[in-house]
C-alpha positions, 0 to 999 in steps of 0.5 A, a space after each residue: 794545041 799549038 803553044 805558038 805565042 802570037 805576036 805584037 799584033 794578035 796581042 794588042 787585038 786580043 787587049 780590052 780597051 782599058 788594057 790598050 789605055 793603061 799601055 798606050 800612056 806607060 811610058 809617057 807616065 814614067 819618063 818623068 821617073 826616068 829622069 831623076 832615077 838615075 841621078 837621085 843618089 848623085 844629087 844627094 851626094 855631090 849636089 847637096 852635099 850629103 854622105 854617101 852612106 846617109 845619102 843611101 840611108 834616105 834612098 832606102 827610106 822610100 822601101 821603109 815608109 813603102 813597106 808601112 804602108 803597102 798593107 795597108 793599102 792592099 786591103 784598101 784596093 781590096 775594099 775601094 778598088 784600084 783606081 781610088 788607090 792609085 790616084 792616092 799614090 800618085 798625088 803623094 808621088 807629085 807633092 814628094 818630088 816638089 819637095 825634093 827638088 829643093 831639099 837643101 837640109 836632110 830632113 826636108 830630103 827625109 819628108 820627100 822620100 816618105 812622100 814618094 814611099 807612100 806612092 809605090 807602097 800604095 801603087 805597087 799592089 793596086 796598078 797589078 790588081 788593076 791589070 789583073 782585073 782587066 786582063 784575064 788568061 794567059 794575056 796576063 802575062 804577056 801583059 806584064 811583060 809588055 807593061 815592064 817594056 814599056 815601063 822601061 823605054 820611059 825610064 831610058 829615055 828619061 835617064 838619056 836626057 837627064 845624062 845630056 841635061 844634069 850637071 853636079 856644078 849646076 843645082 838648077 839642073 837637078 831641081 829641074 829634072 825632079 819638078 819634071 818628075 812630078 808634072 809627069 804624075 798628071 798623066 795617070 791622074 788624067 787617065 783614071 779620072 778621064 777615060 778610065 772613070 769607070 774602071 774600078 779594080 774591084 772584085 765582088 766579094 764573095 757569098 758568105 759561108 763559102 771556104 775562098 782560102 785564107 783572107 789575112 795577111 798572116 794566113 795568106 803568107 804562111 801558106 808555103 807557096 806564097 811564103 817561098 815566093 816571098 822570099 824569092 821576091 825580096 832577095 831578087 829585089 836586093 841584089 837586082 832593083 836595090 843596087 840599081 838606084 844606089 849601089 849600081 850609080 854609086 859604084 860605077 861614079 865612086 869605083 869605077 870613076 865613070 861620069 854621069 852621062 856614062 851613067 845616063 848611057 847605062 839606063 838607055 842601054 837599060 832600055 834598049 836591051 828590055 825593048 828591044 828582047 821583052 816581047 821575044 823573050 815572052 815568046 820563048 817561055 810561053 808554056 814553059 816553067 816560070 821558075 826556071 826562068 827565074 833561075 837562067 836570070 839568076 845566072 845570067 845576073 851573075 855574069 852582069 855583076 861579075 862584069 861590073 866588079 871588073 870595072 873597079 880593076 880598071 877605073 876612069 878609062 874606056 874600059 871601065 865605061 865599057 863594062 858599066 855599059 855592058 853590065 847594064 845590057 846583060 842586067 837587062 836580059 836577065 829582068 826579061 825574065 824575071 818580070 813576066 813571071 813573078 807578077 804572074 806567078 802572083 796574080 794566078 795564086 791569088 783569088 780574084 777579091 783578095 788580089 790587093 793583099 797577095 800583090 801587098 805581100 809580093 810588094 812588102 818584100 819588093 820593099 823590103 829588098 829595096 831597104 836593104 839593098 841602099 842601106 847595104 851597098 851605101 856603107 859597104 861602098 863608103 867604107 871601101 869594101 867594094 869586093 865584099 860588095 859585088 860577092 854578096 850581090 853575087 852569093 845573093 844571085 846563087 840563091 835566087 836560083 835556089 828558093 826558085 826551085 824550091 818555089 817549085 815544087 809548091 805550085 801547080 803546073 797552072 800557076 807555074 805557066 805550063 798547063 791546065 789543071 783543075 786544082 786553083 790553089 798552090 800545092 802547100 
């Protein structure tokens, strides 16, 4: 059998017409995001006046209120489906960014943040459960893979205009930018209220008396091919999507003294990048082990990171602002890799009614890395310990490639995207 990836074309073709729906409004929906994520520790920072350190602290408290919630929600996508679960978040996610826009005190910044914590904690496990629910087989992970380019051409071309758009000396621009972030939420809203009413997210539950595997949380994370990847998931969480909001911004305004429309550049370099190689990149490893991607992003993260420490030997020229440029297309590659396979890796482990908890799990240690990676780089870059930041962040890409290696060996070929196999479990 020919293991040839289709194209672009075949792929849409072969889609549900709920997966074209969800697809179709993918970057309308995350624009709004694209706007204010590039900016939201600047804003903290110099617009409102807060501490860089503190000013991390209440960035990571999204992943804190995230990670109390996203249990919780898992079980509940399990029992009332997707669709309820995301119209919650998403609601959340609205009234969060309105009351962030015109957060001039700490604690007001601190309620906003839970707000938007409670969406992706709730969101993260129920918007995968919902994918998986609708697209089966091995156009799951060409999915994924689609969905996060999709997801990112939003986020670019929302950080391109709020670079051209912001302005530290101007708050209204800021203010602006987050009230935008919420009227974006409507897009999902419209969607799962309107043409996809009927779209639920539910499995059957199924016949009592029969052994489906471990149904707690506990059982479930114990279990070595879940525990393993786990800890993949948090550590590429840390050293990858927790510095990008925090620690990347900081470093490149504070060490490297780029501006902020360079900063805006980076994202739609992001961007650019992830567009322009995610659907090749699915292509090339179709039918190949999904854990040694994950090591070759490992590697090719390292080189980001490496280019990026560079930039603080030469801050506030063209040099500086060509390293931050490039650190961000050679991030890009390497998240090419990593996010068709762990989603996938994840929702071909799990069985088809406790889907809500493994995408909870897979979800806690996305904000578990989220925590600690804002809160880390915030007083290591306050304190002016910029080499020991970019060497954690580097030790950090190292043991990506190691734990993927070990996740190795404890699943099966099936669920590691090479083949067939009779067995619908991890091997533990």
């Amino acid at each position: 059998m020919s293991t040839r990836a289709p194209g672009l074309r075949s792929f849409w073709a072969e889609l549900p017409t709920a997966g074209r729906w969800l697809l179709s409004t993918v970057a309308i929906q995350t624009l709004g995001r694209g706007l204010t994520l590039p900016f939201t520790i600047i804003y903290l920072h110099e617009v409102r006046g807060f501490e860089l350190g503190l000013s991390g602290s209440l960035l990571a408290l999204i992943a804190v209120v995230a990670l109390l919630v996203t249990m919780p929600g898992g079980t509940l996508t399990d029992r009332y489906g997707a669709r309820v679960m995301i119209l919650i978040g998403t609601s959340s996610m609205m009234v969060g960014n309105v009351v962030l826009a015109y957060a001039t005190h700490p604690a007001v910044a601190a309620v906003a943040f839970a707000l938007i914590g409670v969406n992706f904690g709730i969101v993260w496990p129920a918007f995968n459960a919902l994918i998986a629910s609708v697209v089966t087989g091995e156009l799951r992970q060409r999915y994924f893979g689609v969905n996060f380019a999709l997801v990112n051409l939003g986020i670019g071309l929302g950080g391109v205009i709020g670079g051209f758009f912001v302005d530290v000396s101007r708050p209204e621009t800021f203010t602006i930018i987050f009230l935008a972030d919420a009227a974006s939420m409507l897009v999902p809203m419209g969607l799962l209220l309107g043409p996809l009413r009927h779209v639920h997210g539910r499995a059957e539950q199924p016949e009592e008396g029969v052994d489906h595997g471990p149904a707690t949380y506990l059982a479930i994370l114990l279990q070595p091919s879940v525990l393993w990847l786990t800890l993949l998931t948090f550590l590429a969480m840390f050293v990858g999507y927790g510095q990008l909001e925090a620690g990347f911004p900081a470093f490149a305004r504070e060490v490297a003294e780029v501006s902020t429309r360079t900063i805006g550049f980076a994202f739609a370099v992001n961007t650019a990048v992830i567009v322009g190689l995610q659907f090749w990149m699915l292509n090339k490893i179709t039918g190949r082990r999904r854990t040694r991607a994950i090591v070759v992003m490992a590697g090719v993260w390292v080189v980001a990171w490496a280019i990026l420490g560079a930039t603080g030997l030469v801050p506030g020229g063209a040099a500086a602002v060509i390293g931050v440029l490039l650190f961000m297309a050679v991030f890009a590659f390497g998240e090419t890799l990593l996010q068709p396979t762990v989603p996938a890796i994840t929702n071909d482990l799990a069985p088809d009614h406790l889907r809500g908890r493994y995408n909870a799990i897979s979800a806690a240690a996305f904000q578990a890395g989220t925590i600690a990676g804002p809160v880390v780089a915030g007083l290591l870059l306050q304190h002016h310990l910029e080499g020991v930041y970019v060497g954690l962040i580097l030790v950090g890409c190292l043991a990506i490639a190691g734990l993927a290696l070990v996740l190795e060996r404890r699943i099966t070929p099936e669920v590691n995207g090479v083949g067939k196999t009779t067995e619908t479990a991890a091997v533990n």
